[in-house]
N, C-alpha and C positions, 0 to 999 in steps of 0.2 A: 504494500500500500504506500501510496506516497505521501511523503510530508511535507510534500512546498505548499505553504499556506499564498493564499492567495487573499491581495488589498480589497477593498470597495468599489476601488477604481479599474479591476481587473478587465471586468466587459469592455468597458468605456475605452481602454485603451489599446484592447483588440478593431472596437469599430474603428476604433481613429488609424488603425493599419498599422499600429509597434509592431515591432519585434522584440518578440517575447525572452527572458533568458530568466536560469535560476539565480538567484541574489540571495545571500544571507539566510536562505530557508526560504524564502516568497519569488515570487513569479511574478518579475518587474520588466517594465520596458526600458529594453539598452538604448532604443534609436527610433524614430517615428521619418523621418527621411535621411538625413546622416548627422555624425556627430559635428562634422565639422557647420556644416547647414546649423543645428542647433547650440553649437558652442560659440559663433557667430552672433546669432539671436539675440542670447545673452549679452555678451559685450557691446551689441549694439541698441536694443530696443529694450526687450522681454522676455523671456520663457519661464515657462511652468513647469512645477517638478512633481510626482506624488512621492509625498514621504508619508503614506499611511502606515507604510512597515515598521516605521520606531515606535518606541517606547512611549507612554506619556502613563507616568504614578502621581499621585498623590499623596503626600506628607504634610497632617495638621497638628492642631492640640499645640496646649502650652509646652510642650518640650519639645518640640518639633526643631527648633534651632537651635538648641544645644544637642540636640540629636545628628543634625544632617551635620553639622559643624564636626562630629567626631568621626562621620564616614566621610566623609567630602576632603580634599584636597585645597581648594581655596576657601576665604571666609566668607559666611552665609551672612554671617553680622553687617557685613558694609551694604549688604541689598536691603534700599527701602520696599516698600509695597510698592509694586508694579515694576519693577528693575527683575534685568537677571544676567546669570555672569556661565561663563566656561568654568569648568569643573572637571575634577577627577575622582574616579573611587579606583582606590589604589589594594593592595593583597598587603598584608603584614611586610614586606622585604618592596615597597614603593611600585613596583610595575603596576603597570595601568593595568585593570582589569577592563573599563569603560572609559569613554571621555564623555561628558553631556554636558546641559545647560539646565540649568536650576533658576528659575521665574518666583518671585517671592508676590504673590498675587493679596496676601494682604498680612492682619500684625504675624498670625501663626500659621497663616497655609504657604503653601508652595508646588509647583508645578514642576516637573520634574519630566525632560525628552530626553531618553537614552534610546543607543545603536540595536538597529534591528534583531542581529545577532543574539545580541546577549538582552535581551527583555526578560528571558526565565533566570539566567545566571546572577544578574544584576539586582534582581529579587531577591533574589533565595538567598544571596547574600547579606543584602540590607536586613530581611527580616531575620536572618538566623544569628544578626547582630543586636539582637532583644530591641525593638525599639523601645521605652519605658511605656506605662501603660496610661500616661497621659502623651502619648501620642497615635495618632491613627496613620496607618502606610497602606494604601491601595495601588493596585494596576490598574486602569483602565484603558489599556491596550486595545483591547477588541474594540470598543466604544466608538472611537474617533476614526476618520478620517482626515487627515494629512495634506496641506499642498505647499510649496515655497514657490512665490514668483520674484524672480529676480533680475536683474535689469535695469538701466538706466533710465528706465518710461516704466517700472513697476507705481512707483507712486501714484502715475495719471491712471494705469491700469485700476488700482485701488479706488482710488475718488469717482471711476464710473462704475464701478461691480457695486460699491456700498458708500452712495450717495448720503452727503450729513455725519458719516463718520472720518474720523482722525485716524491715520496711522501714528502706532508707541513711538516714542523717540527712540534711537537706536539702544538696542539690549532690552528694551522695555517689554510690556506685555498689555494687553487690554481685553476687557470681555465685552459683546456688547449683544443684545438679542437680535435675532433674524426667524426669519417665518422659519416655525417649527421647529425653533430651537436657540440656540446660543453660541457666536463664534467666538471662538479664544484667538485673539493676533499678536502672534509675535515677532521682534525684529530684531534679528541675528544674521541671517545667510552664513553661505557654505561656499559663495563663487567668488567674495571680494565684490560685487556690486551691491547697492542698495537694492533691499525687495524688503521682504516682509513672510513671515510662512501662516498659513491660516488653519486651522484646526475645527472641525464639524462633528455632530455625530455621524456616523457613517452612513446612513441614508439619505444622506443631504451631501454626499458626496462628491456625487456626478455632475448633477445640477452647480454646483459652485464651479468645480474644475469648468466646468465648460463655461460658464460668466466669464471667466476669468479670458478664457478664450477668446469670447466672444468681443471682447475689451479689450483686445491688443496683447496677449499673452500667447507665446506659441511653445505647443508640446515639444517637451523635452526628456530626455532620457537620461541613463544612469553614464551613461559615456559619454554624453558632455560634461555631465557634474563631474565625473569623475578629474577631464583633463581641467577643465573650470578650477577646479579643489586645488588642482599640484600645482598649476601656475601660481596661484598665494601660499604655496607650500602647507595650505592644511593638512592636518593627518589624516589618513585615514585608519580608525581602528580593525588590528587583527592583520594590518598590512608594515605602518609606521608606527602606529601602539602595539604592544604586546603588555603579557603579565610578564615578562621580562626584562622589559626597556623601563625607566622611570620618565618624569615629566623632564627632571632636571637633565640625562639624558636626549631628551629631545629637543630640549632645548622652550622648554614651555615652561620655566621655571616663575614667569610671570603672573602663570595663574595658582603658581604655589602660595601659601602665605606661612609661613613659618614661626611667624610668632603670634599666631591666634591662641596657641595652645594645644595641647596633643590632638592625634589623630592618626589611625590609622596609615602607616609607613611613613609616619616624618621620620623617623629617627635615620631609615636611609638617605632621604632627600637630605636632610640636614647634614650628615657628611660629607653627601655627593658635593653638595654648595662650597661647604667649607676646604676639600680637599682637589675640587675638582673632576670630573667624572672621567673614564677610560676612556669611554667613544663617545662620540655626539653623532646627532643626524643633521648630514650637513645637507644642502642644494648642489646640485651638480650639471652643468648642462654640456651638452658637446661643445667643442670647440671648431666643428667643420660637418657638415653633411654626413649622415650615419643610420641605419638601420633603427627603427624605434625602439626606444631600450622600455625594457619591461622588469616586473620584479622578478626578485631572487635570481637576474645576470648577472654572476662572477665580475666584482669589481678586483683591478688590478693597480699595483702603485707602479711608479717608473721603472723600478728593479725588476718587474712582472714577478713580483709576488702577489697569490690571489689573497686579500686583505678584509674583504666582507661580499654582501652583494646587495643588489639594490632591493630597496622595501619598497620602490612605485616607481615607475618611470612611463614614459609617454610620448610622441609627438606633439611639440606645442602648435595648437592651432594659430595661435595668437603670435607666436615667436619665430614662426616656423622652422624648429630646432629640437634635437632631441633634451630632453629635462629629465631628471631624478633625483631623487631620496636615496641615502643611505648614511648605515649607521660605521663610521670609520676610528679609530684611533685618534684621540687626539691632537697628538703629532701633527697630523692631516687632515684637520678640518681648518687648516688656515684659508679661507679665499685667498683665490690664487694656484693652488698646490694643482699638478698637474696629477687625474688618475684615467686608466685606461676602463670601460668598459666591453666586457667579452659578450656580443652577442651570436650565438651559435659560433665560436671558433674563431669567429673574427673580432677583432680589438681596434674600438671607436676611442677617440682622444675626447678627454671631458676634462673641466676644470672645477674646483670647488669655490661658488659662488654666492653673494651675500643673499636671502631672502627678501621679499620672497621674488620672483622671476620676472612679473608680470605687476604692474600698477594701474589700474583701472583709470578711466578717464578724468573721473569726478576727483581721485585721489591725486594725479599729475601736478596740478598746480601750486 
């Protein structure tokens, strides 16, 4: 029997002609005419994303912030109501088990979007971490359906779908009622442009993606986001995060906060800071025309010693240049340092470069 769970959005993005692929456990659309077609989109107008597949819990009650403060990674304390910040839930020895965003929606609730992937793992964890019994922790995963539009014309796409209301100021959050029911907006992204992600219950699914549409928003798939993602050098978890790698490691030590007070794997972060970490994850791109580099290709240093390999890499749309991630030594995470990538036997010249790749038009000047 198969277990690819399938979105809200499943039908809807069969009629619209996706191509379908497994993701994460669910049955997502890679591409609706090509990536480069809707990686384009993006950087130029709008496109529409379905992220019904994450996570979204619930964490209330009076202990709720001293609660999330002791599993969480950064401090919950600096978010007023309606604010929300990037986040980690880290394993005892600091490796990322998840990355997510935590929306503090008022004095003791919060909203909680974690990676598809891990929605059972990311539970089972929190809750087999006692919440105290003046806190309540739900999933309502199934509940919702999901979209992110993002874009440089997301905003105007907004002000026509939902006339009279205000998009959150960036990192924000807002609730506001719609026929038959209640939209939660949030504003994060995942591409480096301005948009906003909306949140439904899932029978009001379809009907909004396609508003949305109908408003200047063009279907997009997991392969634009994907090359969209690694040109701002986001991670992507289970590829650039692992329960292996830490924040500080990654070089995300910004959304660490270390002197909130314990927490779940400071005591490595806190080393790692003070002493320095072994490898980081640096930016890497070719230095000259080259085969698309993908993960886990054999990175080599000038010696051709094989040194690590890449945790994502891509053709930039935007750059037209091969790009990647990896986690190296030290030593060789100076920009500048020259290293070789091994695709199938052959060896591409790449240099290690400052983040993130790509700067969006709004953020140039």
């Amino acid at each position: 029997m198969s277990t690819i769970q399938s979105t809200p959005l499943e039908a809807l993005h069969v009629r619209l002609g996706a191509r379908m692929v497994p993701f994460a456990g669910w049955n997502m659309p890679v591409q609706y005419t090509s990536i480069m077609d809707e990686h384009g989109a993006v950087r130029s107008t709008a496109g529409i994303f379905d992220i019904s597949h994450m996570g979204q819990f619930i964490v209330s009650g009076p202990g709720a912030l001293a609660w999330l403060n002791h599993m969480l990674a950064n401090n919950v304390a600096k978010l007023e109501p309606g604010q929300g910040q990037y986040s980690f839930l880290l394993n005892k020895n600091g490796g990322v088990i998840d990355d997510l965003i935590v929306y503090r929606t008022g004095d003791e609730s919060f909203f909680l979007v974690v990676n598809a992937s891990m929605i059972d793992e990311d539970f089972n964890w929190m809750a087999n971490h006692q919440p105290p019994e003046d806190v309540w922790f739900t999933n309502e995963s199934a509940q919702w359906a999901g979209m992110a539009v993002q874009g440089p014309d997301s905003a105007a796409v907004f002000a026509k779908a939902c006339p009279g209301q205000e998009l959150p100021p960036r990192n924000g959050i807002v609730r506001f009622p719609i026929k038959g029911g209640e939209a939660v907006v949030c504003r994060t992204g995942y591409t480096g442009e301005d948009g906003f992600e909306f949140f439904c219950t899932a029978e009001l699914g379809e009907a909004w993606f396609e508003k949305f549409i109908a408003n200047g928003a063009k279907a997009c798939g997991l392969g634009a986001r994907d090359s969209l993602r690694l040109e701002m050098c986001y991670p992507l978890n289970g590829s650039d995060l692992s329960p292996e790698r830490t924040p500080i490691e990654a070089g995300l030590g910004f959304f660490v906060d270390l002197d909130k007070g314990d927490f779940i794997g400071r005591e490595t972060l806190a080393r790692q800071k003070a002493e320095g970490p072994a490898e980081r994850l640096v930016a890497l791109e070719y230095t000259d025309k080259g085969a698309p580099p993908r993960s886990h290709y054999p990175l080599q240093d000038a010696a051709g010693q094989v040194i690590s390999e890449l945790s994502s890499g891509v053709l930039s749309p935007s750059l037209g240049k091969g790009i990647a991630m990896a986690y190296v030594p030290a030593a060789l995470a100076k920009p500048g340092t020259e290293l070789f990538v091994d695709v199938r036997g052959r060896l591409f010249p790449a240099k290690v470069v400052k983040k993130p790749f790509y700067k969006p038009a709004g953020q140039k000047a």
